[in-house]
N, C-alpha and C positions, 0 to 999 in steps of 0.2 A: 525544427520539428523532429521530433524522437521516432526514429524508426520500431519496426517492428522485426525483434532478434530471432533471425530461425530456430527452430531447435537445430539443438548441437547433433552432428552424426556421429558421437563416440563418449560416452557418459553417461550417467543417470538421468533419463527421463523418468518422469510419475504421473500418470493420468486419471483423472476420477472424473465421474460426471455427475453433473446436481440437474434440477431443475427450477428453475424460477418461480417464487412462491408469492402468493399475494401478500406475504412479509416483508418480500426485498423490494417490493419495487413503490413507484409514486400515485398515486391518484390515477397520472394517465395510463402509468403500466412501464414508467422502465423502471429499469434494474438501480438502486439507489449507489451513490459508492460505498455507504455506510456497511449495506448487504455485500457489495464486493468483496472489502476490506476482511468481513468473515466468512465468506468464501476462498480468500487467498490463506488464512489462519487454518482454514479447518483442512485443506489440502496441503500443507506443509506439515500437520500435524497427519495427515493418512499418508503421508511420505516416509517420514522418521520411523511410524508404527510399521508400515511394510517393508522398510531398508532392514528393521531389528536391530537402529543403533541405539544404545541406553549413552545418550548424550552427556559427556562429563562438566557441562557447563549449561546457564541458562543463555537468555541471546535477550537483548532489547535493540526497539527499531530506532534507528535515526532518520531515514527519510523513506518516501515510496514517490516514485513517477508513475502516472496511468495515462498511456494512449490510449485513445477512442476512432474505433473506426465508425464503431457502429452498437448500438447501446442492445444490450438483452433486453426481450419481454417479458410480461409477466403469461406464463405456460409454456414458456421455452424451455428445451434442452440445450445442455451447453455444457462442452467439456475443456476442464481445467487439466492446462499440461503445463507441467513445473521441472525446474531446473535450476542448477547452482547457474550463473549466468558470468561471476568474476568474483576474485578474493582479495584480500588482504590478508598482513602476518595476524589481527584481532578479529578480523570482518570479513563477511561474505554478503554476497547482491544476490538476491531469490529472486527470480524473473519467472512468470507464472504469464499464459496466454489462454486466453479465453475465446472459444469456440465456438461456434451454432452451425447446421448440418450443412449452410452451404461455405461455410472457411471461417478465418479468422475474424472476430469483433474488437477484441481489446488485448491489453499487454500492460503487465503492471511490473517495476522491478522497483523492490525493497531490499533496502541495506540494513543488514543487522549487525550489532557486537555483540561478541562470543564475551560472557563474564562468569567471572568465579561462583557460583551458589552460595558461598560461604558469607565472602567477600566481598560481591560486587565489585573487585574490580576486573581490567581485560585479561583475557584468558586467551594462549594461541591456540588455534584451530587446532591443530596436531596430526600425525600423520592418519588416522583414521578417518575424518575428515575429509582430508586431500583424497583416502582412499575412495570412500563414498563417492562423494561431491564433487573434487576437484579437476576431474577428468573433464566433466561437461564445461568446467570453466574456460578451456583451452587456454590456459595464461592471460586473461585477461585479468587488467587488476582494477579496483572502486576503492573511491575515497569514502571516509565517513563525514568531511567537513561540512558544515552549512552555510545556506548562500544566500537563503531570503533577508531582505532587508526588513528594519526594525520597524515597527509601526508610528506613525505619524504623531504630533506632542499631543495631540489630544484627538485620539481617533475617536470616530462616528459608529458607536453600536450603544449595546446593554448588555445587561449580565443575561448570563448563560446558566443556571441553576442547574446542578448535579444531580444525580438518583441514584440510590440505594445501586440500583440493578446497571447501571455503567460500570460498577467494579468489578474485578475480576481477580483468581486466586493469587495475581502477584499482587495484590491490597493497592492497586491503581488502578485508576481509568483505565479500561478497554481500549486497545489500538484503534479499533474501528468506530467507537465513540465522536474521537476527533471530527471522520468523515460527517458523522449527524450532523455537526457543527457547523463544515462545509457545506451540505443539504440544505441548511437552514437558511443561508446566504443565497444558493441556487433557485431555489425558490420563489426568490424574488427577482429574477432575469429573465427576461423575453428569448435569451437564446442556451444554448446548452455546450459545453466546451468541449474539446477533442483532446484539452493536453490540463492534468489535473496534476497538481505537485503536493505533496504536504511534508514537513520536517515538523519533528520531534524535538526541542529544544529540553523542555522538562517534564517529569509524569506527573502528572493530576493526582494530586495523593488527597484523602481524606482532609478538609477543611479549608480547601482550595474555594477559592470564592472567582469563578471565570469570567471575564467579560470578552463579549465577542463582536469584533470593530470589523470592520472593510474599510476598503478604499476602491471607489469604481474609474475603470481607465476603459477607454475603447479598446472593445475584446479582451479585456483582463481583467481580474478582479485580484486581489490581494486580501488576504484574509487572515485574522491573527485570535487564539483565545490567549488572554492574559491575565494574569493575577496580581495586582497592582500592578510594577513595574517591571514585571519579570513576563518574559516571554513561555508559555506553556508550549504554543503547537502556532506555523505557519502555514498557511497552505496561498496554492496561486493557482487558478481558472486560466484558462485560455482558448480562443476561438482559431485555430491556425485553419490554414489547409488540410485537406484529408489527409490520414497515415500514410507513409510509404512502407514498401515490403523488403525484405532482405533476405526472403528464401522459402516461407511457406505459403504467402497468396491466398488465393482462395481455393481450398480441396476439404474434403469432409475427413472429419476427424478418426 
C-alpha cells in the first residue's frame, strides 16, 4: 500500500484551494476521479503561472497513483498542496495532496515527460527546472516505465464512444477523460478503492474507436480502453488497507 509523502521541508510547495462542485462528484456526492484528475491539471497549471516559469518544453503524462484515505464531498473545501515529489534526466513525478479542514484525504503522484514542442521528442529538464522544482525533490529519482499487464485475448466490455468535448488544445483526449472511463467501471462495484492506478500507453487521438473491457478479481479490478489491439490507457482499482502517513497526518491545512 502506497504511503502518503510529507511535504518536503525545503522546496516549492504550491497550494490552492477549490471546493467541491455538484460537477465533480457522483449521485451520492463523492468527489469522482475524473473531477480529481482536473483538479490536479488545474493546480499544476496555477503553479507554473505563479512560479512565472515560461516553460521551454511541453510535458505528457505516463502514469498517476491515487491513495484514498477518505473521498471529498460534494460542498466541501479542500485544499490542494503540490510539489515536484522525484526526477529523472527527461521526467519528473508531481505529487499533489488533497485536504479537508480536519487533515489529509488523498495523494495523487503523476509522472510526466519533458518534450520538445517542436518535436515531440524528450527534452532534459535543465537547470531552471532543478532550480524551481528540484529542491523539493530531495534526490529522489522515478521511472517512466509501465507495469500493467496486457488485457485478456478477448476481454469482456463494449465500445466506449468519444465527444467532441473530451478533446483538448493538444488535439487529444483530455488526461482526465481516461478517469471517466474508470468511473464508468466504478459504478458498477458494491465497494469503492483506496488505491487507484492508471498508465498512459497511447493518446486517444481523433478517430480512435475505444473499447473498454475489465477483468474483476477480489478487491481489484483491471481495467483497459483499447483501440483494436493496441493499448490506449490502463488503470487498476484496489481495495487495500487504509493509507498510512509519513509526516503530515491529520492537521488543518
Amino acid at each position: 500500500m502506497r504511503t502518503f509523502l510529507a511535504r518536503p521541508p525545503v522546496g516549492r510547495v504550491f497550494t490552492s484551494r477549490r471546493h467541491v462542485r455538484s460537477t465533480d462528484v457522483t449521485p451520492a456526492g463523492r468527489l469522482r476521479f475524473d473531477a480529481l484528475a482536473r483538479f490536479l491539471q488545474q493546480v499544476a497549471e496555477d503553479d507554473l503561472v505563479d512560479a512565472g516559469w515560461d516553460e521551454p518544453y511541453g510535458w505528457l503524462i505516463r502514469k498517476t497513483a491515487v491513495t484514498v484515505r477518505e473521498f471529498p464531498r460534494f460542498g466541501g473545501r479542500v485544499w490542494l498542496h503540490t510539489f515536484c515529489s522525484a526526477t529523472g534526466p527527461r521526467w519528473a513525478e508531481r505529487t499533489t495532496t488533497v485536504s479537508g479542514p480536519d487533515g489529509d484525504l488523498m495523494q495523487a503522484s503523476a509522472v510526466w515527460a519533458a518534450v520538445d514542442r517542436d518535436t515531440g521528442r524528450p527534452a532534459l529538464l535543465g537547470p531552471e527546472f532543478q532550480r524551481l522544482y528540484g529542491v523539493a525533490a530531495q534526490g529522489r529519482s522515478v521511472s517512466v516505465r509501465l507495469s500493467h499487464p496486457g488485457p485478456p485475448a478477448s476481454p469482456a466490455g463494449g465500445a466506449w464512444p468519444l465527444r467532441a468535448s473530451d478533446f483538448d488544445t493538444a488535439g487529444h483526449v483530455n488526461n482526465a477523460v481516461h478517469w471517466a472511463a474508470v468511473e464508468d467501471v466504478l459504478a458498477g462495484l458494491d465497494w469503492l478503492p483506496n488505491g487507484a492506478e492508471l498508465e498512459y500507453h497511447r493518446p486517444v487521438l481523433p478517430g480512435c474507436d475505444p473499447y473498454l473491457a475489465a477483468r474483476y478479481e477480489k478487491d481489484q479490478v483491471s481495467v483497459w480502453l483499447l483501440d483494436g489491439p493496441q493499448r490506449l490507457a490502463s488503470a487498476r482499482l484496489s481495495r487495500r488497507d487504509a493509507a498510512t502517513y509519513t509526516g503530515n497526518g491529520r492537521r488543518d491545512p
